[in-house]
N, CA, C and O atoms as a CHARMM CRD file, in Angstrom:
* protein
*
  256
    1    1 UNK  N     -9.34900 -22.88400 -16.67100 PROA 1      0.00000
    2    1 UNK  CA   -10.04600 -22.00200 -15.74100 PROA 1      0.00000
    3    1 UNK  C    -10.31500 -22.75400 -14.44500 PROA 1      0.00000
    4    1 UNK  O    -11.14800 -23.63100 -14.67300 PROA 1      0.00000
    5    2 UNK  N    -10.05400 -22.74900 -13.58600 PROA 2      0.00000
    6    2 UNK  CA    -9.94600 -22.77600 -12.08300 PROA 2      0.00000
    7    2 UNK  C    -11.70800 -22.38800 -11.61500 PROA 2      0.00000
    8    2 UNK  O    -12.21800 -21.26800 -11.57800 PROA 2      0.00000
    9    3 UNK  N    -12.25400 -23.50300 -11.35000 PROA 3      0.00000
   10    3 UNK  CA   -14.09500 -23.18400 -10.82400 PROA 3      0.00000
   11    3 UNK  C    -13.78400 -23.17300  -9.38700 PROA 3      0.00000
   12    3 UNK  O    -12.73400 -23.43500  -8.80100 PROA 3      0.00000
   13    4 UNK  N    -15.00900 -22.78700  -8.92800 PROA 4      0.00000
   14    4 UNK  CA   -15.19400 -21.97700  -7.54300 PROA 4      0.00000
   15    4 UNK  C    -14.77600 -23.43200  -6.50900 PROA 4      0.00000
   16    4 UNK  O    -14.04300 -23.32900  -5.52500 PROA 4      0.00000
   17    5 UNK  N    -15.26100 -24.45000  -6.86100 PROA 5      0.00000
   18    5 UNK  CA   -15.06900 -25.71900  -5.91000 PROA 5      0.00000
   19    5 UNK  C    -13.68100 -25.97700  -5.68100 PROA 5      0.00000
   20    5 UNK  O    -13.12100 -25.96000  -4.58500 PROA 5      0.00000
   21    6 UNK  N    -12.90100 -26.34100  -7.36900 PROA 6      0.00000
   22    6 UNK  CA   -11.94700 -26.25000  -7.37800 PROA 6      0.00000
   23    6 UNK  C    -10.72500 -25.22600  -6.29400 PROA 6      0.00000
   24    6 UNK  O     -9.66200 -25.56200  -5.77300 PROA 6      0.00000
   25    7 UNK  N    -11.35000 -24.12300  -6.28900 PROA 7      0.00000
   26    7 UNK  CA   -10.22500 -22.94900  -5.60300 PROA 7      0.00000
   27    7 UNK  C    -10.74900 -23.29000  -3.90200 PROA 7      0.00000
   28    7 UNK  O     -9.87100 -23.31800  -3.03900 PROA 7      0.00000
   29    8 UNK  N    -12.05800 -23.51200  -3.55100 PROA 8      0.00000
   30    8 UNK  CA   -12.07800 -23.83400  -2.54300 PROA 8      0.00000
   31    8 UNK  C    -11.15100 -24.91200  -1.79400 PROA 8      0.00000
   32    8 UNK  O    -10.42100 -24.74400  -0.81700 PROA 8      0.00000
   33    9 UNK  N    -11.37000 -25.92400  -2.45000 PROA 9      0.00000
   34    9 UNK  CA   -10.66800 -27.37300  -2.48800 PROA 9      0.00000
   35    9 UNK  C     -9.27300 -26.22300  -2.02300 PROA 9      0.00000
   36    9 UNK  O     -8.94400 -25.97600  -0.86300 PROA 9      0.00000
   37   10 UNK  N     -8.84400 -25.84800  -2.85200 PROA 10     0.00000
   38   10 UNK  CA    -7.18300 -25.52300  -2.89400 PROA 10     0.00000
   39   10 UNK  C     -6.82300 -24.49900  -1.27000 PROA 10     0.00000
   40   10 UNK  O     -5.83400 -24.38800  -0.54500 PROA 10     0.00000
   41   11 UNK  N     -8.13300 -23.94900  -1.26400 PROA 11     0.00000
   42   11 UNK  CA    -7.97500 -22.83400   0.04000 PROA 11     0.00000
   43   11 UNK  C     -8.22300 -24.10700   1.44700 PROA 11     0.00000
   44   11 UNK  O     -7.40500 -24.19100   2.36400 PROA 11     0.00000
   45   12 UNK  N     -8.90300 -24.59000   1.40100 PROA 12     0.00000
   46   12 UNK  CA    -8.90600 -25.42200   2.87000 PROA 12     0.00000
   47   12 UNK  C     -7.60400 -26.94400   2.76200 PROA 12     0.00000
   48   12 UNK  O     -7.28500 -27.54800   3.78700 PROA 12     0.00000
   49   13 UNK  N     -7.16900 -27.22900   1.70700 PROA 13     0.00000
   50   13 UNK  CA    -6.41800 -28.25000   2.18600 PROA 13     0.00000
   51   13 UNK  C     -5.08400 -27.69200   2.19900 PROA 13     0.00000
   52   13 UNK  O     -4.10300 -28.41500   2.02700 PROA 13     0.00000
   53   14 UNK  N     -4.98500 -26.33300   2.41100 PROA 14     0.00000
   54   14 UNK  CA    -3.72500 -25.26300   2.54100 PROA 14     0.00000
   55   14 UNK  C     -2.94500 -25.28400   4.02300 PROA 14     0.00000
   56   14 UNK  O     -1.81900 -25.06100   4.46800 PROA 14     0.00000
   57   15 UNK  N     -4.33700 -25.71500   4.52900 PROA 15     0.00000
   58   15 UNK  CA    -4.24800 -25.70600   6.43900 PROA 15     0.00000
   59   15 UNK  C     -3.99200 -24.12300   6.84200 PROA 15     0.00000
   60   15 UNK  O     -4.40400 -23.06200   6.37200 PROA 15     0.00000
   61   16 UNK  N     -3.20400 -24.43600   7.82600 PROA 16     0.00000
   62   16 UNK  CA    -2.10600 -23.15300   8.01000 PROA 16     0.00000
   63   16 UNK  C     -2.04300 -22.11000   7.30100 PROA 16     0.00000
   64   16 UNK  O     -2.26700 -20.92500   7.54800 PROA 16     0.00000
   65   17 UNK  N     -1.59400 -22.86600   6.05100 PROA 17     0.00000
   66   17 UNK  CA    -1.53600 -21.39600   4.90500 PROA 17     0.00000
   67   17 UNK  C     -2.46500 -21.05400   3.79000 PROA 17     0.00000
   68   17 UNK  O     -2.26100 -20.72800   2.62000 PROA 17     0.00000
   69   18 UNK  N     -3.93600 -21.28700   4.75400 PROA 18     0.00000
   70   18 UNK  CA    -5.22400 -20.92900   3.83700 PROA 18     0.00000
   71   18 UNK  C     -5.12200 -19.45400   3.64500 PROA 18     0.00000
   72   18 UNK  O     -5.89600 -19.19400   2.72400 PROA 18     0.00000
   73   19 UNK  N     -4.48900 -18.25300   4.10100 PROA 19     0.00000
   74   19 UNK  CA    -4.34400 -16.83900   3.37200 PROA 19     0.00000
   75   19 UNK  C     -3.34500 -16.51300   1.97000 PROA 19     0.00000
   76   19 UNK  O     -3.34100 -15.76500   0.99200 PROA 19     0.00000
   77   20 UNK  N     -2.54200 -17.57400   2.56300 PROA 20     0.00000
   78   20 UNK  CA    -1.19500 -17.34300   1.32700 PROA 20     0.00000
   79   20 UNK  C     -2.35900 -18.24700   0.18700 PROA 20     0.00000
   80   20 UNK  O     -2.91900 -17.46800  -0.58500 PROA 20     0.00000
   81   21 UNK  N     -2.63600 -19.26700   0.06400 PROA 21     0.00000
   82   21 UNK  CA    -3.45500 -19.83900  -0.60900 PROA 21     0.00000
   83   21 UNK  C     -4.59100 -19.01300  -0.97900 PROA 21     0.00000
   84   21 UNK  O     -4.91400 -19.01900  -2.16600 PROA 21     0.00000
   85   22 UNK  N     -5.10600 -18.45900  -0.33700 PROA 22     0.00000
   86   22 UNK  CA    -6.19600 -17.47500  -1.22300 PROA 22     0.00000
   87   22 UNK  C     -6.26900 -16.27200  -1.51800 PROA 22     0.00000
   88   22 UNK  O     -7.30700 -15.79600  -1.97700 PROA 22     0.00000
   89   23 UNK  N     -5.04600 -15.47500  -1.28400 PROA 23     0.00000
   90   23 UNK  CA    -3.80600 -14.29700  -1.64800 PROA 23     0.00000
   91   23 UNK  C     -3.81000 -14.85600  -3.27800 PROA 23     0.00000
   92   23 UNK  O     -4.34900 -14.09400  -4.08100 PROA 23     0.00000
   93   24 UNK  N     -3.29300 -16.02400  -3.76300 PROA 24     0.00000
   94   24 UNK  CA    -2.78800 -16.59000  -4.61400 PROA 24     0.00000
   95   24 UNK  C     -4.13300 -16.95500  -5.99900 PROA 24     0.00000
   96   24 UNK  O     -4.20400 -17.10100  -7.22000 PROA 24     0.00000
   97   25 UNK  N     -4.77200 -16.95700  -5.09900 PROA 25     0.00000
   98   25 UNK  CA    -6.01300 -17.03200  -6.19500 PROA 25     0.00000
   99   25 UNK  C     -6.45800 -15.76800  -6.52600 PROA 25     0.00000
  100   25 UNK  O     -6.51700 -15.32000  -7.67100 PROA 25     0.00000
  101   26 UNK  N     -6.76000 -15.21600  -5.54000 PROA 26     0.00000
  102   26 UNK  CA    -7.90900 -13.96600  -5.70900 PROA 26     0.00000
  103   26 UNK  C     -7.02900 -12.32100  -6.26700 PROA 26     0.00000
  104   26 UNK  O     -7.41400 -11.41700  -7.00800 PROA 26     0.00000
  105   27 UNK  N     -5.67100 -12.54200  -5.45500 PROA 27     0.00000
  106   27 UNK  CA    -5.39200 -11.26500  -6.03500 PROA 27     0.00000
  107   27 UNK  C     -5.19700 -10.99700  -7.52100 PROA 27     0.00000
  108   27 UNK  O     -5.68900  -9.99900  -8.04800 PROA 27     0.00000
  109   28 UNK  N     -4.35400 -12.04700  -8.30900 PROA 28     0.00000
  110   28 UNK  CA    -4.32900 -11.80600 -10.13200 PROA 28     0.00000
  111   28 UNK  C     -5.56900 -11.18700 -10.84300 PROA 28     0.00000
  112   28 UNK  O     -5.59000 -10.57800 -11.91300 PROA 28     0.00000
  113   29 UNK  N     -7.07200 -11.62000  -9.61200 PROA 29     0.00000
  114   29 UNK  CA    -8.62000 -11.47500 -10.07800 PROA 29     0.00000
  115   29 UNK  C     -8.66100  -9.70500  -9.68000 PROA 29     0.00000
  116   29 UNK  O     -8.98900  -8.99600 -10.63200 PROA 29     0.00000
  117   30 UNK  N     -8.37800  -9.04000  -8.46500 PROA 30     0.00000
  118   30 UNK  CA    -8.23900  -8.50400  -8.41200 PROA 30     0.00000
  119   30 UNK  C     -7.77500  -7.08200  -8.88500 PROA 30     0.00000
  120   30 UNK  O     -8.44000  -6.05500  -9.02100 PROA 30     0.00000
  121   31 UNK  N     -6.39800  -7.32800  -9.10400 PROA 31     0.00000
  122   31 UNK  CA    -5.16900  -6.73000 -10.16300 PROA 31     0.00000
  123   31 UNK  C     -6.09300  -6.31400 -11.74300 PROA 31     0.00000
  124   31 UNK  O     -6.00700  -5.26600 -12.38300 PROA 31     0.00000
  125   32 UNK  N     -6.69800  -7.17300 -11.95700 PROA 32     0.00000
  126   32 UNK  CA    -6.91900  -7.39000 -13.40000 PROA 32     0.00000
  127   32 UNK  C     -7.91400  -6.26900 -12.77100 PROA 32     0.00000
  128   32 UNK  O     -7.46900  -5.12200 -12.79100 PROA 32     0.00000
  129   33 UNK  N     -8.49800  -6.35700 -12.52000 PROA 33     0.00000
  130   33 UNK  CA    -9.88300  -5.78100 -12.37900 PROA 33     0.00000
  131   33 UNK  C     -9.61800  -4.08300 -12.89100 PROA 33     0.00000
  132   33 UNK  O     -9.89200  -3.39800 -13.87700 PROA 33     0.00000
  133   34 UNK  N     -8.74400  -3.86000 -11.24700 PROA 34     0.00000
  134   34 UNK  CA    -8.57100  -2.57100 -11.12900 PROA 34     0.00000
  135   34 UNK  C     -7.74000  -1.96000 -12.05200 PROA 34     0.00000
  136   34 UNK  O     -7.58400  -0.74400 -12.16700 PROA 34     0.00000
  137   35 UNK  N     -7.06000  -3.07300 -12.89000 PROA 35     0.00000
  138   35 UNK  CA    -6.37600  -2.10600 -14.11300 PROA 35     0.00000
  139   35 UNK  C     -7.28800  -1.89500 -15.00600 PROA 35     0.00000
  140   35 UNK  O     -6.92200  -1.06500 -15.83700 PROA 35     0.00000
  141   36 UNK  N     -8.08900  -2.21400 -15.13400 PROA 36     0.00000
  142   36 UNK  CA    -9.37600  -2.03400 -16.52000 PROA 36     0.00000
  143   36 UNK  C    -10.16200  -0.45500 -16.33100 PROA 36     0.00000
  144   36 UNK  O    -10.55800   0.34300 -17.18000 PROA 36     0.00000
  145   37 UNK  N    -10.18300  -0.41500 -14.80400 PROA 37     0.00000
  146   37 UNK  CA   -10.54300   0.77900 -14.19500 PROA 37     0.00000
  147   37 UNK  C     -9.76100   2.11500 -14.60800 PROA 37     0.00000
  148   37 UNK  O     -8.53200   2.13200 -14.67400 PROA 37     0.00000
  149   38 UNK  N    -10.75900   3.51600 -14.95300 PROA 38     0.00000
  150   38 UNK  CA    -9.91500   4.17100 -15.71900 PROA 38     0.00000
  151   38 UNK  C     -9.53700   5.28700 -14.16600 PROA 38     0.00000
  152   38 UNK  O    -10.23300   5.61100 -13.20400 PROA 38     0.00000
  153   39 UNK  N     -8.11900   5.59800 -14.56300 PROA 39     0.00000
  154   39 UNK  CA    -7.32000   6.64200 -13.64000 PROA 39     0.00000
  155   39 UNK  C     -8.35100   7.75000 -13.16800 PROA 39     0.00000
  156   39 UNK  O     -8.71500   8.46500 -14.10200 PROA 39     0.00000
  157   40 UNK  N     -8.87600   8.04200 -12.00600 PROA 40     0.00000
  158   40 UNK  CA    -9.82000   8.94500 -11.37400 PROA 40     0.00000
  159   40 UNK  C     -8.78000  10.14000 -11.03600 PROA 40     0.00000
  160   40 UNK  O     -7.66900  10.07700 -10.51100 PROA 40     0.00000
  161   41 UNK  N     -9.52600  11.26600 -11.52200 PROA 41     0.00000
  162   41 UNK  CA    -8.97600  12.42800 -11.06100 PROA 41     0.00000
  163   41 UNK  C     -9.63600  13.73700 -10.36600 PROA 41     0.00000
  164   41 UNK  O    -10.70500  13.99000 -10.92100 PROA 41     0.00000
  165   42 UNK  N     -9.37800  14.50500  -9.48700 PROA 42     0.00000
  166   42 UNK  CA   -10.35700  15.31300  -9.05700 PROA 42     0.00000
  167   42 UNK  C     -9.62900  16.70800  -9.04900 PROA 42     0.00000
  168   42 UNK  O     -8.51200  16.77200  -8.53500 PROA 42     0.00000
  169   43 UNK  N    -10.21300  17.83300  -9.59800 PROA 43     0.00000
  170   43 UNK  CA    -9.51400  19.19100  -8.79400 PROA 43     0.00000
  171   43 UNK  C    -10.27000  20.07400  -7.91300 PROA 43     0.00000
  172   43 UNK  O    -11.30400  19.51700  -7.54400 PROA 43     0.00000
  173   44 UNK  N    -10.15600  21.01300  -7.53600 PROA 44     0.00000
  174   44 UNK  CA   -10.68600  21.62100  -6.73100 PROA 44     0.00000
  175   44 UNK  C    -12.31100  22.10300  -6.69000 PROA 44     0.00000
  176   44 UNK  O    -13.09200  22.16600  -5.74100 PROA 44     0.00000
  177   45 UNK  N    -12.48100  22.41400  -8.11300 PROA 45     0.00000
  178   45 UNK  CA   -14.00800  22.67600  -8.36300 PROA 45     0.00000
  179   45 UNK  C    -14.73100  21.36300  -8.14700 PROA 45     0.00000
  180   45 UNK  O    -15.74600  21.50400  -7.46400 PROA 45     0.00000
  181   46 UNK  N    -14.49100  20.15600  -8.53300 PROA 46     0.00000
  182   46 UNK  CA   -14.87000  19.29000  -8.01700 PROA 46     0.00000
  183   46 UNK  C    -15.37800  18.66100  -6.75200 PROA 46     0.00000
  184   46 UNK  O    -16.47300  18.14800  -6.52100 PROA 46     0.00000
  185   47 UNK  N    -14.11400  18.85400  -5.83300 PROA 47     0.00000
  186   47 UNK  CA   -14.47800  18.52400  -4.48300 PROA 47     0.00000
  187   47 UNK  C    -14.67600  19.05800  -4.08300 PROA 47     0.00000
  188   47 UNK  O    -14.33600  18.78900  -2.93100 PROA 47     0.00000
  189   48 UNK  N    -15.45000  20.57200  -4.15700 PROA 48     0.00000
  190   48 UNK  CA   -16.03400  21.76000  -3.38300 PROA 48     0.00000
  191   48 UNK  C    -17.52000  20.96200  -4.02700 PROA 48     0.00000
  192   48 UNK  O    -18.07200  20.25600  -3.18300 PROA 48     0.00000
  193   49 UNK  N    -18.16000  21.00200  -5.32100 PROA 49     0.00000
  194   49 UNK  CA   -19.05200  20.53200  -5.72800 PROA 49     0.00000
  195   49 UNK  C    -19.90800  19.50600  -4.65200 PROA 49     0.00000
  196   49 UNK  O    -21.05000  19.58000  -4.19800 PROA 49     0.00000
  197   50 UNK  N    -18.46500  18.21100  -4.41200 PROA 50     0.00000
  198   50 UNK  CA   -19.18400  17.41300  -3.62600 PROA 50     0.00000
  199   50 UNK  C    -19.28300  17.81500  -2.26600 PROA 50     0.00000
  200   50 UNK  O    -20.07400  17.19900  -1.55100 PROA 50     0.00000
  201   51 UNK  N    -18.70800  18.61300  -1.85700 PROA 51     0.00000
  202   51 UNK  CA   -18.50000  19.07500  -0.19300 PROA 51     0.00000
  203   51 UNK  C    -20.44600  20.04600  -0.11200 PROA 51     0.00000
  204   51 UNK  O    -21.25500  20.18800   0.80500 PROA 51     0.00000
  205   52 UNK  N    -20.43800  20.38600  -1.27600 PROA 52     0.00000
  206   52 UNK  CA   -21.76400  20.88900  -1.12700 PROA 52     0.00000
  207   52 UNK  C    -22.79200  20.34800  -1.08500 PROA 52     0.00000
  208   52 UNK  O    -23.73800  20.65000  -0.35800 PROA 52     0.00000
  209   53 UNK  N    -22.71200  19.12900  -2.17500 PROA 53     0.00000
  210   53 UNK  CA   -24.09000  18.21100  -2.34800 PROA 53     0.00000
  211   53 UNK  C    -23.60800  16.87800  -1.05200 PROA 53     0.00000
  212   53 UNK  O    -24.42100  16.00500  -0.74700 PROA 53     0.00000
  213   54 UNK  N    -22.60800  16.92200  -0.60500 PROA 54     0.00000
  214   54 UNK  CA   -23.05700  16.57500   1.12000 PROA 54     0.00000
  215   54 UNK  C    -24.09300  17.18100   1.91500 PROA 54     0.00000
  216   54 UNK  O    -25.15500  16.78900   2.40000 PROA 54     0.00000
  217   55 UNK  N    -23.22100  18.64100   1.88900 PROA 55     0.00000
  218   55 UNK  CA   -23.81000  19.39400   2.96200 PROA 55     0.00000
  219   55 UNK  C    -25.38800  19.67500   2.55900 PROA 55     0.00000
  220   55 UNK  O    -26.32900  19.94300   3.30700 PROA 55     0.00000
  221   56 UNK  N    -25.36200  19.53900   1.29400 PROA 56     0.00000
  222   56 UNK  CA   -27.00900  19.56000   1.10500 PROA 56     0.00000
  223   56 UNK  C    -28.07900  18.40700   1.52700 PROA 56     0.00000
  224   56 UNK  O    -29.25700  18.54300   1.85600 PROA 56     0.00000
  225   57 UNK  N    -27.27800  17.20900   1.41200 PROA 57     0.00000
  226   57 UNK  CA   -28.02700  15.92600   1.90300 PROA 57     0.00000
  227   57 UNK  C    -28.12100  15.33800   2.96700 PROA 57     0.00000
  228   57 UNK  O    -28.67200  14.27000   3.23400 PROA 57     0.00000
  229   58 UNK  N    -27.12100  16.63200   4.10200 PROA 58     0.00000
  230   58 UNK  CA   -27.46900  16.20500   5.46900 PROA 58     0.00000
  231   58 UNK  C    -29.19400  17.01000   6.00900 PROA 58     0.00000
  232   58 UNK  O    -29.81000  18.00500   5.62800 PROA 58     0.00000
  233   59 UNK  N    -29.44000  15.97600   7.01500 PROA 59     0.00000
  234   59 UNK  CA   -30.49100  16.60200   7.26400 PROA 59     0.00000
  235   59 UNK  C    -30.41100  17.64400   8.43500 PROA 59     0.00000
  236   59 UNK  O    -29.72300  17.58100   9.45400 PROA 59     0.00000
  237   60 UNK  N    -31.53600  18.89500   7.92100 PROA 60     0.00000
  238   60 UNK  CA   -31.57200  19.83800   9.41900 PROA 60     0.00000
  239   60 UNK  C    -31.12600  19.74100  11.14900 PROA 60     0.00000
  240   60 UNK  O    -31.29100  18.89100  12.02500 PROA 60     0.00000
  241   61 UNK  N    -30.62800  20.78900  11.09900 PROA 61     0.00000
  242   61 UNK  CA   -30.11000  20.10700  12.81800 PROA 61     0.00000
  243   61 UNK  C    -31.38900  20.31100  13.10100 PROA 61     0.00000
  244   61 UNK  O    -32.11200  20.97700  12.36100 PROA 61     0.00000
  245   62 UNK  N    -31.92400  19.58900  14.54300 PROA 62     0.00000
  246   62 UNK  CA   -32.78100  20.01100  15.44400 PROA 62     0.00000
  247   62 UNK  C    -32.25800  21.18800  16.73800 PROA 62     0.00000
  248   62 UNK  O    -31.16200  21.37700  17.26500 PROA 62     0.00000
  249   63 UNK  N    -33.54500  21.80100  16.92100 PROA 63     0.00000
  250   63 UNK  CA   -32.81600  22.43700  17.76700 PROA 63     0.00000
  251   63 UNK  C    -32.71700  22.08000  19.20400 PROA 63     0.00000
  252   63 UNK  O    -33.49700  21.18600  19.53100 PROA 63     0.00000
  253   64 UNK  N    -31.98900  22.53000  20.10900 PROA 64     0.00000
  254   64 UNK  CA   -31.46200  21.51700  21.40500 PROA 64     0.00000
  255   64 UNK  C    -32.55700  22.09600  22.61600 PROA 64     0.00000
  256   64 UNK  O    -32.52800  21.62300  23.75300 PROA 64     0.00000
């Protein structure tokens, strides 16, 4: 396992290529993550639902 000092160490003596270097660490952390995450789906009753409880949580216009 790769500790936080460690990956630092690896990101600054990269120079130049401190993004490709921390591309290289962080995205596999990433990846993993969002596959664990379950597939989101929405249909129409849904996003009318939320289009409402927006419009409900904006506040009153004032008047001009």
């Amino acid at each position: 396992m790769l500790s936080t000092q460690n990956a630092l160490e690896i990101i600054f003596a990269a120079g130049i290529q401190q993004r490709a270097a921390t591309n290289m660490l962080i995205k596999p952390l990433v990846v993993s993550i969002i596959r664990q995450r379950p597939v989101m789906e929405y249909d129409a009753s849904h996003l009318g639902k939320m289009v409402n409880r927006l419009e409900e949580a904006l506040p009153p216009e004032l008047p001009a």
